[in-house]
N, C-alpha and C positions, 0 to 999 in steps of 0.2 A: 587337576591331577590325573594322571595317566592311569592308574589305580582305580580310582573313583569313577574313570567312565568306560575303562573296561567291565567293573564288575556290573555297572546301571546297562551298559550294553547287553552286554549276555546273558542278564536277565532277561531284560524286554523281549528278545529275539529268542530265547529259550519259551516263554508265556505263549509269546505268537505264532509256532510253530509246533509247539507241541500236541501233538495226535488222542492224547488223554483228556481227562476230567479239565478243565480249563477254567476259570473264573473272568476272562477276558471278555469284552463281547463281543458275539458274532462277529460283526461288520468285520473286525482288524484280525484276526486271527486268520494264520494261513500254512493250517495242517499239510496242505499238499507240499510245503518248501520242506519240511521234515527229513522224508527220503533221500530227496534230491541235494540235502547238505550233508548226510551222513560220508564218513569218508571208505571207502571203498576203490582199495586197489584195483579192481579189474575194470572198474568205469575212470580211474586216471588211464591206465595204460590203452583200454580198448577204444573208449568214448572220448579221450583226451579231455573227461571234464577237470582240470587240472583245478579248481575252483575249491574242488572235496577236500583240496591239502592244509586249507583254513577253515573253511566255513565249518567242515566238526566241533571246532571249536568254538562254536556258540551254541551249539545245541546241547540238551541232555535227554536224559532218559524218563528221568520222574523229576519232581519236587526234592525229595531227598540228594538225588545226583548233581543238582544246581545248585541246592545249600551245600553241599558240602566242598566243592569246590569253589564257592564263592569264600567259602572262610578260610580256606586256604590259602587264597587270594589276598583276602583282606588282611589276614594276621602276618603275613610275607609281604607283601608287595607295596605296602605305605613303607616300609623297613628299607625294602629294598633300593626304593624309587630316591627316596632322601639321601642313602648313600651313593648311587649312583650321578646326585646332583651334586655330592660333597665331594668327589674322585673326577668327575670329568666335568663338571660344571654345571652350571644353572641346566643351557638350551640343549649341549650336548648330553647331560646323564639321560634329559626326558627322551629324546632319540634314541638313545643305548638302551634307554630303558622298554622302550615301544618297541624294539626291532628286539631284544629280547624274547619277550612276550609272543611277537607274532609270527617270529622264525621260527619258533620254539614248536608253532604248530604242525610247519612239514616234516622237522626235522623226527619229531615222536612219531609220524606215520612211518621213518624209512625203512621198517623192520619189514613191518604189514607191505608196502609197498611192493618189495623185492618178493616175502614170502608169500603171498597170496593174491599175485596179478592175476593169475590166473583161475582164481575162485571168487565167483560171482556174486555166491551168499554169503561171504565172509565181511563183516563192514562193522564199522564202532564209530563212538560219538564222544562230545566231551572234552571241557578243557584239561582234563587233567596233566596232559604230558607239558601245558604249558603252565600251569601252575605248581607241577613240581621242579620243572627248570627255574622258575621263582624261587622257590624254598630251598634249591641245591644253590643257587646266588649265593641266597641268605648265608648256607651256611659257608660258603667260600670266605664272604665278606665279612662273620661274624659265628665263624666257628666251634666255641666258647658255650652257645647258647644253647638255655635246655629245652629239649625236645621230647615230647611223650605221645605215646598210640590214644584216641580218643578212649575216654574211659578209662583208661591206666593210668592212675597216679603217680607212676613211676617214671621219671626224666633222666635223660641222658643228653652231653653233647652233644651237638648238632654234628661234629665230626665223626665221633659214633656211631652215630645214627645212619648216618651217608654210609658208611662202610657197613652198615647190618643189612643196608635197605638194599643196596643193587643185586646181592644174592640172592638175597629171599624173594625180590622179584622176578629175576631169574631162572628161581625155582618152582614158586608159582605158575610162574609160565609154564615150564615144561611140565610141572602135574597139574594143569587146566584146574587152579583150585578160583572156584566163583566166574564167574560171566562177565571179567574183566578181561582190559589189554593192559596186560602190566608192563609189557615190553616197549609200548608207549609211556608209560613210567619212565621205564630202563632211560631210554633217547633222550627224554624231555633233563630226566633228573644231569645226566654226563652231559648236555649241550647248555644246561645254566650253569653248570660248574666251569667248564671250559671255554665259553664266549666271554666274559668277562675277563679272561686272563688275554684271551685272544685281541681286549681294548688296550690292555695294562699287562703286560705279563710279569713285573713287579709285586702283582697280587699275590701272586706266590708264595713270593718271602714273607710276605704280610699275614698272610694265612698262616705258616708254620711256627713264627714268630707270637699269632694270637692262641698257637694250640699250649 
């Protein structure tokens, strides 16, 4: 499953490259790749390491930044992956589903890209623009469904939810609340909502019909 060894991936390579407290041993770990994957507009456009427009996305910040997008991952992305082999088939959904997933990684950097080519310390990390382009799928594909903030008891539709979430990230953005790129949210969340329609544009109806 396409699911299952993304998320066994980006652990391994998150453990092996992470510059912290590490439980790894020595020999395989390799803090120096750490830097060198974070993505950073001014080393694509200056450096042409074009490499950064993916490899962020296997890294993280701490223990907590890798569990939490790994469950994001996980509770989205089996959901998704099934549907996408139940809409376009067996060998094409897992393709759709992988190109998904990995497009999803430049596509959350194009904000940062444009805005801070030319700032050298600005740089971030993390799958997250790609596994909320997963969860925007999800709710494309399954709109209906409830959704709630960790810790909050309180669930809303998944359609809901889409429509509370691109603001408030938005607005986050502009009042710098937490040492997040939420605008790599923004990208990731509108690029899993719209690639799928871009295979089926059908989905559409499908969607308004499930609200």
């Amino acid at each position: 499953m396409i699911t299952a060894f993304l998320i066994a991936f980006t652990v391994v390579i998150s453990l092996i490259t992470y510059p912290g407290i590490n439980p790894l041993p020595r020999k395989i770990r390799r803090p120096e790749w750490h830097d060198k994957m974070m993505f950073s507009a001014w080393a694509v456009w200056h450096r042409k390491e074009f490499r950064r427009l993916f490899t962020h996305g296997f890294i993280h910040m701490g223990y907590w930044h890798l569990i939490f997008n790994m469950l994001v991952l996980g509770f989205f992305g089996f959901h998704v992956e099934d549907l996408f082999r139940q809409i376009f088939g067996s060998v094409a959904g897992e393709c759709y589903y992988a190109l998904l997933y990995l497009l999803a990684l430049p596509v959350a950097c194009s904000f940062g890209l444009v805005k801070y080519r030319d700032k050298p310390s600005e740089y971030s990390l993390g799958a997250s623009g790609a596994t909320m382009a997963v969860l925007f799928a999800a709710i494309l594909l399954a709109p209906g469904m409830r959704l709630s903030l960790m810790f909050v008891p309180i669930s809303i539709p998944g359609y809901l939810f889409a429509l509370l979430f691109i603001p408030a990230s938005i607005a986050m953005h502009r009042w710098r609340v937490w040492n997040v790129n939420h605008m790599a949210h923004v990208c990731g969340s509108v690029f899993g909502f719209v690639f799928p329609l871009m295979l089926e544009p059908a989905l559409l109806s499908r969607f308004w019909h499930l609200i």
